[in-house]
N, C-alpha and C positions, 0 to 999 in steps of 0.2 A: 603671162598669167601670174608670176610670182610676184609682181608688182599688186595685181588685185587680190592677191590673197595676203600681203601683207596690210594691205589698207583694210580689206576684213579682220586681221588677228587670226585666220584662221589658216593651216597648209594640210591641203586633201593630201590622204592616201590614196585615191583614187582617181588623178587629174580627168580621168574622163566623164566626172559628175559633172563638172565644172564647165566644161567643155559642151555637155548634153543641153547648160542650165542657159548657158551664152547662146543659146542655136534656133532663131524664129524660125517659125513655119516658113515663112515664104526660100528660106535657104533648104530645109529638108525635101522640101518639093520640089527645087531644082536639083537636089540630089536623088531625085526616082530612089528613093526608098532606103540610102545607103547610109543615110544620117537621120537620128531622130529629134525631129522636134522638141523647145522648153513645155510642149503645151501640161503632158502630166506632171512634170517638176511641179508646174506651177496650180494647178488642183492642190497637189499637197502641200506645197509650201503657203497658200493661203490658209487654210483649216490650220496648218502647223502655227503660223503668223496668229490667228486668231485665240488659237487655245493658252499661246504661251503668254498673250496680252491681259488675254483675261485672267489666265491667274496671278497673275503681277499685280493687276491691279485689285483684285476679289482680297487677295492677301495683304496688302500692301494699303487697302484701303477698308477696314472695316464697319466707318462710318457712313460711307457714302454708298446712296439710296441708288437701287435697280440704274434708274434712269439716268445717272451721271457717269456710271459704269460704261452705260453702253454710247453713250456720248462721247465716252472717252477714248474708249475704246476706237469708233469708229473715227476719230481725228485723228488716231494714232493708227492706224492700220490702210485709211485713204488712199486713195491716188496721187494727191498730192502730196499726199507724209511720204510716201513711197520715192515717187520722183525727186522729194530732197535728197533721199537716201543714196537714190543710182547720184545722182551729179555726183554728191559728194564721192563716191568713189569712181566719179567716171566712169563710168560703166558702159554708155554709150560708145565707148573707146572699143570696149571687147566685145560686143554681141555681133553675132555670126549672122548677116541678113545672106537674104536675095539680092542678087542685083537690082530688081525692080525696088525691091523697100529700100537698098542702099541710094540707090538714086531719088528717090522720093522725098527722102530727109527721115528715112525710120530709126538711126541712131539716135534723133533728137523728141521723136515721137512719145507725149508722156502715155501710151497707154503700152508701150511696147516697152519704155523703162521698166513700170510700175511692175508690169506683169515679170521679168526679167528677176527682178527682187525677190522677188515672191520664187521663182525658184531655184536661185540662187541656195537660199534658203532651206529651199527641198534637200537638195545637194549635199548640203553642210550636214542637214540633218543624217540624210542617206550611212555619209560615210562616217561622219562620228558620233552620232546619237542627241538624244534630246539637250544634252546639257551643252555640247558645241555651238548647238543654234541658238540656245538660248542664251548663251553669253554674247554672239554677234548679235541678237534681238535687243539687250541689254544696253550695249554700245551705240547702234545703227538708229534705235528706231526709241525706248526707251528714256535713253538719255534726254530725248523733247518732253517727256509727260508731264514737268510743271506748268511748261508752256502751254500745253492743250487744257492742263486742267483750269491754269488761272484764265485762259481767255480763248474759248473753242468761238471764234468771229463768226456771227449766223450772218453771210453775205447778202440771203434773199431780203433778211429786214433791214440789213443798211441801205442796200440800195432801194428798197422802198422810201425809205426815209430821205433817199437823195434825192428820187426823184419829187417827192412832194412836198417840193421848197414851192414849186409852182400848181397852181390848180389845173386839174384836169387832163393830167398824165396816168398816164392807161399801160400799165407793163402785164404782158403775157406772158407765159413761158409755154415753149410747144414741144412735141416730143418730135425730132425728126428724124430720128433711127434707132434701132438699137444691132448688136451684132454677139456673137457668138453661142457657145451653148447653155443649157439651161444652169448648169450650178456655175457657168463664168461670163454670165451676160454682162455686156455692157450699153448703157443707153446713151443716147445723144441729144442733148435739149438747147433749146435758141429761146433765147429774151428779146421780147420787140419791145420799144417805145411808142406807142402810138402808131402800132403798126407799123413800125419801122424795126427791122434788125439793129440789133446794141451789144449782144455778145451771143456765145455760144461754149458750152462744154461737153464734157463727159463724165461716167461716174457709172459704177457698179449698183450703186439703185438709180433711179429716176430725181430722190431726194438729194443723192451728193453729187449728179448731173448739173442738178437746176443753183445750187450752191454754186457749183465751178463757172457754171455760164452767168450767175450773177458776178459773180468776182470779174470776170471778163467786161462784163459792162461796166463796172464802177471804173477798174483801170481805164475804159476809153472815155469812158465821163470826166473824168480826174486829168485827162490831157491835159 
């Protein structure tokens, strides 16, 4: 652990926030009750993630209109801004699964990184207050916002544009799951090509789903 807390900048007094923040459901539930899951870490350390973004940028940017805010916002706070954040510190390395998600391949699972972040985050805040986290928000997730604000990539209109080099290409996007509870839903959407499968993602709206699952098809198009 002193290793991932030195790649955060941050050392709990508490090591067992850390601990709580590492620990998916599917490990809690083979512990009958003796260990508790990231799930609440991770409630608050989204809303925590979300508030300290926006005022960064509300402050930081006083020109820039509602709609570019929350644009930004939401490139910055995604599942896949998230998942750069776990690689980058490995994080996959430390999360506490189940045997079953360990076998599965849920260290490398991006909705189990992302969420993992997020309450990591919780944790940090827990044990040293709002200015702790916001210094690793600053570091972690932050330090990208030129990147998002000069070029937030709308994946669903490039790959539109890919596909209609040729006439009479028909892209869908369908919704084919969604899973969890109501303030941490996440949905699941597939892009067909003419009826055929082309890619697939995920995403905490239905909007940054159909984004992730476009990106998935341009990478297999781009082969």
């Amino acid at each position: 652990m002193k290793t991932l807390e030195e790649k955060l900048g941050y050392t709990f007094q508490d090591p067992s926030l850390l601990e709580n923040a590492l620990t998916h459901s599917s490990r809690a539930n083979e512990s009958r009750g003796s260990q508790a899951s990231n799930e609440r870490l991770e409630f608050l350390g989204d809303s925590i993630l979300g508030m300290v973004v926006a005022d960064h940028l509300y402050r930081n940017h006083p020109d820039l209109p509602e709609g570019d805010l929350t644009r930004t916002r939401a490139a910055l706070v995604c599942e896949e801004s998230l998942v750069q954040v776990a690689q980058g510190l490995d994080l996959g390395d430390y999360l506490r699964l189940g045997k079953g998600e360990e076998t599965g391949g849920g260290r490398n699972r991006p909705s189990i990184q992302a969420d993992a972040v997020e309450a990591v985050l919780a944790a940090i805040y827990l044990d040293g207050g709002i200015g702790s986290v916001r210094k690793v928000i600053q570091a972690q997730i932050l330090s990208r916002e030129l990147a998002s604000l000069a070029k937030p990539r709308d994946y669903k209109t490039a790959l539109q544009e890919l596909v209609q080099r040729e006439s009479g290409q028909v892209l869908q996007y369908r919704l084919t799951g969604e899973e969890g509870p109501d303030h941490d839903k996440r949905f699941f959407i597939q892009v067909t090509l003419n009826g055929q499968p082309l890619g697939a993602g995920s995403g905490r709206s239905k909007k940054e789903a159909e984004q992730m699952a476009a990106q998935a098809a341009i990478a297999a198009l781009e082969k």
